[in-house]
C-alpha positions as a Markdown table, in Angstrom:
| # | Residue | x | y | z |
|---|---|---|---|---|
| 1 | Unk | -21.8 | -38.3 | 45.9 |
| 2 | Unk | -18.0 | -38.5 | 45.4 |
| 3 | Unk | -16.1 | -41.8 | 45.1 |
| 4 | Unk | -12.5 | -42.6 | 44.2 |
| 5 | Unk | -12.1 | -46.6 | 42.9 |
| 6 | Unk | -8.5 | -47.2 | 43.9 |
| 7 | Unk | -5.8 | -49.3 | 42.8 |
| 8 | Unk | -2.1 | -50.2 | 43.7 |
| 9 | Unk | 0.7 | -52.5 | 42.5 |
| 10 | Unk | 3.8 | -53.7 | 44.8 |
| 11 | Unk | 7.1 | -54.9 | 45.2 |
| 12 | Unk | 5.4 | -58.2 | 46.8 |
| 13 | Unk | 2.2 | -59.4 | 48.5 |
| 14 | Unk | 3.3 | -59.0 | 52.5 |
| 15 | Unk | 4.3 | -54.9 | 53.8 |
| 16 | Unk | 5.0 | -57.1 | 57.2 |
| 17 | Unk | 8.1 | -58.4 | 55.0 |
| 18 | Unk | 9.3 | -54.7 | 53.8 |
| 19 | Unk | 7.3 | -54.5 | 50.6 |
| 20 | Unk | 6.4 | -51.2 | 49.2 |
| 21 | Unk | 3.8 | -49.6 | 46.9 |
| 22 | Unk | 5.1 | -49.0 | 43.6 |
| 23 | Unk | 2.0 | -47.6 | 41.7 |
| 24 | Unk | -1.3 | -46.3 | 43.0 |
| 25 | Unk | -4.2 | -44.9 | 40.2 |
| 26 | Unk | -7.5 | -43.5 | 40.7 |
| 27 | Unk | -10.5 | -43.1 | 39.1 |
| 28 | Unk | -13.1 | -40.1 | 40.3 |
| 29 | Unk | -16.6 | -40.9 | 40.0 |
| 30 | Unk | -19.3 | -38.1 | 41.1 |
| 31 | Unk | -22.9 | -39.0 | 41.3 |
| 32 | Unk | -22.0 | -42.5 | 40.0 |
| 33 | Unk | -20.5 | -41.1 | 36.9 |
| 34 | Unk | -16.0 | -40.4 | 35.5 |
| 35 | Unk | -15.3 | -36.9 | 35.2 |
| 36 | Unk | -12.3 | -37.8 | 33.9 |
| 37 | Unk | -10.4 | -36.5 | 37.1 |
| 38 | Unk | -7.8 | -39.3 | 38.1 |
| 39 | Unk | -4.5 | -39.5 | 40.5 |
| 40 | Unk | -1.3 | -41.7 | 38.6 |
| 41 | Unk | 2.0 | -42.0 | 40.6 |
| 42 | Unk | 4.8 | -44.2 | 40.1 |
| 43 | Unk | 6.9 | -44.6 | 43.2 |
| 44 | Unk | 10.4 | -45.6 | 43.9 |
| 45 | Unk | 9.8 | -48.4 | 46.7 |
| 46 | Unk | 14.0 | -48.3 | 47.7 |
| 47 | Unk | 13.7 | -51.8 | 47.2 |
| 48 | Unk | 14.0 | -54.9 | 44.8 |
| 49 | Unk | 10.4 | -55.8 | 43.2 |
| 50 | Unk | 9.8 | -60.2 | 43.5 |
| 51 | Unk | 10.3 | -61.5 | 40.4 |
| 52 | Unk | 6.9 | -63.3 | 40.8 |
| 53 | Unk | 5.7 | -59.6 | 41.4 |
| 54 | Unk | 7.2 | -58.3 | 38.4 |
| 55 | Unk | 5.6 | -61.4 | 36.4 |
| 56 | Unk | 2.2 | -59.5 | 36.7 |
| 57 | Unk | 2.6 | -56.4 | 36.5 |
| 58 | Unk | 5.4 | -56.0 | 34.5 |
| 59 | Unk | 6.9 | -52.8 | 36.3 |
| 60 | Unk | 10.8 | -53.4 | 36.7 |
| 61 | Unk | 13.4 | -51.4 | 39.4 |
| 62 | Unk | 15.0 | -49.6 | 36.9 |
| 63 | Unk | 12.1 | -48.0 | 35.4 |
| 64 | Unk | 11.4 | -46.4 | 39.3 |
| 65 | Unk | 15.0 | -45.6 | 39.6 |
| 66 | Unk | 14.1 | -42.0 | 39.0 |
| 67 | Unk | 10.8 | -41.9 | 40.4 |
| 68 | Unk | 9.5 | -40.3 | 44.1 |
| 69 | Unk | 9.5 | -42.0 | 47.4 |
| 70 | Unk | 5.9 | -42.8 | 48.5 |
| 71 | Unk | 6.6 | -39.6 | 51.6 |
| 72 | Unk | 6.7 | -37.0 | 48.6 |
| 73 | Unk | 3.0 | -37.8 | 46.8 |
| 74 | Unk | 1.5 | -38.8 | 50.2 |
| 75 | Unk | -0.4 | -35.8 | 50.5 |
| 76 | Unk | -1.1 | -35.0 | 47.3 |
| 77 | Unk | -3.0 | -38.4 | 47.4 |
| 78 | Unk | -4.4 | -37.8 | 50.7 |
| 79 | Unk | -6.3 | -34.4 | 49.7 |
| 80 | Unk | -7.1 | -36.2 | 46.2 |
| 81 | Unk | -9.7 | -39.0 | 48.2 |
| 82 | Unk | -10.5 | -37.0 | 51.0 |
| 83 | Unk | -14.1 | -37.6 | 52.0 |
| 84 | Unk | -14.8 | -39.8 | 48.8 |
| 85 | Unk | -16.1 | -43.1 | 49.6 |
| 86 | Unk | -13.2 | -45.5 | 48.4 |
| 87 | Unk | -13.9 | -48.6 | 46.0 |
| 88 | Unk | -11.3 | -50.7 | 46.7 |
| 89 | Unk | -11.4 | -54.8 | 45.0 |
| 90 | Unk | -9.6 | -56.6 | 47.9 |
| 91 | Unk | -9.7 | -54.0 | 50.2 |
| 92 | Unk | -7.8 | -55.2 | 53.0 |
| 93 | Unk | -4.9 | -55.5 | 50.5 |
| 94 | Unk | -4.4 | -52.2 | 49.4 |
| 95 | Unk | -5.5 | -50.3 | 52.4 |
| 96 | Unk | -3.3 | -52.4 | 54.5 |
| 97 | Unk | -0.2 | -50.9 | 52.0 |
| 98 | Unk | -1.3 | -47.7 | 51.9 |
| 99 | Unk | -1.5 | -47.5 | 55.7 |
| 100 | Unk | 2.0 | -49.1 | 56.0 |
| 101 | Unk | 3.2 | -46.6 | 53.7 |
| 102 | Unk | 1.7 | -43.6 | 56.3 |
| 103 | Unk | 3.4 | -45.1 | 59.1 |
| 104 | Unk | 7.0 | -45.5 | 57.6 |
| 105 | Unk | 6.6 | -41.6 | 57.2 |
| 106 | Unk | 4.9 | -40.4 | 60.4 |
| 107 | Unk | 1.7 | -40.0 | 59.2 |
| 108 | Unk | -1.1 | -40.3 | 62.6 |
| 109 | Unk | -3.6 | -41.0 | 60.1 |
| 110 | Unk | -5.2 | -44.1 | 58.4 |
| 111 | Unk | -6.6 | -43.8 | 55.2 |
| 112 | Unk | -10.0 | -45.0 | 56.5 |
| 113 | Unk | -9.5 | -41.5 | 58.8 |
| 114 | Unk | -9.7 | -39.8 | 55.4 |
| 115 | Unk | -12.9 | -41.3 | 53.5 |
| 116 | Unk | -14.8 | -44.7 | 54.1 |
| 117 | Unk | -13.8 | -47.8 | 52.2 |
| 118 | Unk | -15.9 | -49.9 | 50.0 |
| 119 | Unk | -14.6 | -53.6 | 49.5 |
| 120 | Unk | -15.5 | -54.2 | 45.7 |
| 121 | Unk | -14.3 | -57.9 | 46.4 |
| 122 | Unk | -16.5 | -58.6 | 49.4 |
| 123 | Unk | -19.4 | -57.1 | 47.3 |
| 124 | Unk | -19.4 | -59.4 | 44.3 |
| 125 | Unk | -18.7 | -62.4 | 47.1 |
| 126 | Unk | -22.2 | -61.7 | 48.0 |
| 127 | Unk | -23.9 | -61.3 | 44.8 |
| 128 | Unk | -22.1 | -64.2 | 43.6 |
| 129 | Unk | -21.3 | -66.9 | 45.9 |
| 130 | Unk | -19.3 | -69.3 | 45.3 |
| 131 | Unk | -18.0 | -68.1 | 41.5 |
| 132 | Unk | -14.7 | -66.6 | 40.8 |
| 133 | Unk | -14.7 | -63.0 | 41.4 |
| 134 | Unk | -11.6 | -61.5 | 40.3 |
| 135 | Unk | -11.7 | -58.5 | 38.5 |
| 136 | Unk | -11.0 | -60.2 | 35.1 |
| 137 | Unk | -14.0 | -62.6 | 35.9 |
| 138 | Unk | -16.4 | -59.8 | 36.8 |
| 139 | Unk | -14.8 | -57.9 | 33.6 |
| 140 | Unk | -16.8 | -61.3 | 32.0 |
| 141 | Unk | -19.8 | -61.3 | 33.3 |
| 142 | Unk | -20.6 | -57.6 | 33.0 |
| 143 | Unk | -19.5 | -57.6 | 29.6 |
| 144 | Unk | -16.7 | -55.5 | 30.3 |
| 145 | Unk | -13.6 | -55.2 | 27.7 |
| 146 | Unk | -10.6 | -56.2 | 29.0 |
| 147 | Unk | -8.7 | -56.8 | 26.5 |
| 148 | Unk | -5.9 | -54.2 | 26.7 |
| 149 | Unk | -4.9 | -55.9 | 30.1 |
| 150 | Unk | -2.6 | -57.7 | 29.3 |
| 151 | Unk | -0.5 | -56.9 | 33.0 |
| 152 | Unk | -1.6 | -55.6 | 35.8 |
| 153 | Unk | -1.3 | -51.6 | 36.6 |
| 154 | Unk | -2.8 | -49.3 | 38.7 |
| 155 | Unk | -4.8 | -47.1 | 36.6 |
| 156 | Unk | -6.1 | -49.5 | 34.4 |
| 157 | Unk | -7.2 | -51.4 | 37.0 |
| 158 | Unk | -9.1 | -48.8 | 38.6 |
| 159 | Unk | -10.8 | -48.0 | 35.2 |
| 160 | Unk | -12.0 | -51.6 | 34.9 |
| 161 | Unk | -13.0 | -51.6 | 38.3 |
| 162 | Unk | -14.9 | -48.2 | 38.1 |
| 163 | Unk | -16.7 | -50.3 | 35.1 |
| 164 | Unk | -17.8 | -53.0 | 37.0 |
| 165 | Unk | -19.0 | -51.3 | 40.2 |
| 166 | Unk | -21.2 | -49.6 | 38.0 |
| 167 | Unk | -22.3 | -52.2 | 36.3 |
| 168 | Unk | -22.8 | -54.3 | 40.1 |
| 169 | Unk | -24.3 | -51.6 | 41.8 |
| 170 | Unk | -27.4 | -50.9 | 38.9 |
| 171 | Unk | -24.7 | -49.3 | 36.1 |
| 172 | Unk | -24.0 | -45.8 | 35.5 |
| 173 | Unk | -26.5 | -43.1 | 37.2 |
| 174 | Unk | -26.8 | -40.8 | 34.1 |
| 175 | Unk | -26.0 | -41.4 | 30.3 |
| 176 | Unk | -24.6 | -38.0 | 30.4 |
| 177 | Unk | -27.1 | -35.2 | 29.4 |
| 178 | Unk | -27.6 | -32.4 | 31.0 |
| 179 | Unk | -30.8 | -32.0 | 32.3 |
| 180 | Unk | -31.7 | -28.2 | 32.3 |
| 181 | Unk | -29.4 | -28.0 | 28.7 |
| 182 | Unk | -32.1 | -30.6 | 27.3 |
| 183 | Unk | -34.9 | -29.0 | 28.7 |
| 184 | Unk | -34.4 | -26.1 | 27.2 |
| 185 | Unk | -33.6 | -27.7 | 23.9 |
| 186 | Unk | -37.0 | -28.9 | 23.9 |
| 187 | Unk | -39.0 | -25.2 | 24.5 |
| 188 | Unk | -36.3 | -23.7 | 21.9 |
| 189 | Unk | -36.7 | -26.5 | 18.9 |
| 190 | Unk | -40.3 | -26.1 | 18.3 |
| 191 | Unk | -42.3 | -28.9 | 17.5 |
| 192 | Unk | -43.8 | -30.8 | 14.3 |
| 193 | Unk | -46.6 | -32.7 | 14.0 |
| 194 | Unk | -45.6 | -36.1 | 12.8 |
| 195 | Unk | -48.8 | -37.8 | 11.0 |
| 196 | Unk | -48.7 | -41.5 | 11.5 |
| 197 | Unk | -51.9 | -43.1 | 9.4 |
| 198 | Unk | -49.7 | -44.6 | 6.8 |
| 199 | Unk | -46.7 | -45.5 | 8.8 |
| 200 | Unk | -46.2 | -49.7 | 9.5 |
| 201 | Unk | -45.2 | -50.5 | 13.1 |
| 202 | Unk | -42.4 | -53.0 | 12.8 |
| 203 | Unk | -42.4 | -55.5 | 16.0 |
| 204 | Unk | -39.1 | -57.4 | 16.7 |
| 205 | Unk | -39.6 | -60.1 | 19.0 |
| 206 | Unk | -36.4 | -61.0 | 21.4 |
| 207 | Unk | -35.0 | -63.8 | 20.9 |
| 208 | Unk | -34.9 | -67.1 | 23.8 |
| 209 | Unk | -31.2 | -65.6 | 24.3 |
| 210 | Unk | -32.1 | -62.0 | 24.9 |
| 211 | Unk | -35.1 | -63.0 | 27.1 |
| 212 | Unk | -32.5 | -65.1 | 29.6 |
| 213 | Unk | -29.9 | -62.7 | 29.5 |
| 214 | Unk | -32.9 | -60.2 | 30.4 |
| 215 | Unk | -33.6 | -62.2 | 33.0 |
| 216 | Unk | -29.7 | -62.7 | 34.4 |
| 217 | Unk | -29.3 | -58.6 | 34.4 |
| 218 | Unk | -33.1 | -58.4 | 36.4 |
| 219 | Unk | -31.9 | -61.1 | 38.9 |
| 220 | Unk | -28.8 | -59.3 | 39.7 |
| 221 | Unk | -30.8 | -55.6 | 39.7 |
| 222 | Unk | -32.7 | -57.8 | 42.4 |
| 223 | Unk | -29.7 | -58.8 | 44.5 |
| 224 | Unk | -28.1 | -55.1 | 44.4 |
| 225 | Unk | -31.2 | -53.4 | 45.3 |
| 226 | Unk | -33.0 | -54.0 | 48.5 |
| 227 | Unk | -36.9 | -53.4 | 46.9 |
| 228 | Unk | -35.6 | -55.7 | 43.6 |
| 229 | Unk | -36.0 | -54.2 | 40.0 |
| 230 | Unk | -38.7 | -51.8 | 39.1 |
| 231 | Unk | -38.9 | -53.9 | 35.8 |
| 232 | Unk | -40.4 | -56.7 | 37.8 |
| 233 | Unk | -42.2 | -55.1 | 40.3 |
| 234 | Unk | -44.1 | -53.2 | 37.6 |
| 235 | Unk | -44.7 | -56.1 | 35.5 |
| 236 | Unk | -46.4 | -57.6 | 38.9 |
């Protein structure tokens, strides 16, 4: 499985009042885990960027002076998420830019014509009602360092927020081994017998912290996953 988590930054929060995309960054994930393949554009918007704009992400007119128009990395973007399923936090946002920015060049087709959209935001709305749910807040409560955000940008962004989708959605699918590589490690190493008669078992208990932090992750395993955890259900 192939998905793309997505970010943008703008000149200002309304394309029905002329604003442009200034920054898009993307993040591949296959089978739930970064390759370390990502998409990084700066764009020159032919426009002023609002100063209240500007106040978060920091990105000023001058510095896109000498960058392309969105009409000259359009396809490059579109073959870069083509049939990924796109993770998007506040999706109608930035699909609702990126679609603005196909039409201003003649493009007949919609990014959701391209690969399905995932709304990050409407996700953690459900999982956690009624709690803030920014990407800074969720960058909290999945104990995700965010420390070098100072601003907002594009590619940062989409790293955090490839972070926490993991972390929502049951964290990352693999810790990275290869499978057949490990396997074969283990006919090829030989084995030794380990004799255990005068060996002390050392039990640490978990502390009343651990155990309710435990208990937070299980209860959001159960919310993301339609059987609940296999923790509890074995424990049952």
């Amino acid at each position: 499985m192939r998905q793309v988590v997505l970010d943008t930054e703008t000149t200002g929060l309304e394309y029905e009042k002329g604003h442009r995309i200034i920054e898009i960054g993307c993040v591949e994930l296959v089978n739930r885990r970064r390759t370390g393949n990502h998409f990084h554009r700066y764009i020159n918007p032919e426009r002023e960027i609002d100063p209240a704009a500007a106040e978060v992400h920091g990105i000023t007119s001058d510095q896109l002076a000498d960058k392309p128009v969105f009409e000259a990395v359009a396809e490059s973007l579109l073959e870069f998420v083509d049939g990924a399923e796109l993770i998007i936090h506040n999706a109608d946002f930035d699909a609702g830019f990126l679609n603005h920015e196909l039409h201003l060049i003649d493009c007949k087709q919609r990014i959701e014509d391209r690969c399905a959209v995932i709304d990050s935001l409407a996700l953690a709305r459900q999982m956690h009602p009624g709690q803030r749910n920014s990407l800074d807040a969720l960058c909290r409560r999945y104990y995700i360092d965010n420390s070098s955000r100072d601003l907002h940008g594009a590619l940062l962004d989409a790293q955090l927020l490839a972070d926490v989708y993991l972390a929502m959605t049951g964290g990352q699918g693999e810790l990275g081994l290869d499978r057949d590589s490990s396997r074969q490690h283990a006919k090829t190493a030989g084995s030794r017998q380990i004799h255990r008669e005068n060996l002390e078992l050392v039990v640490r208990q978990a502390t009343a912290a651990e155990l309710r932090s435990h208990e937070q992750y299980l209860d959001l395993m159960d919310q993301a996953c339609s059987e609940g955890s296999l923790w509890r259900r074995l424990d049952a």
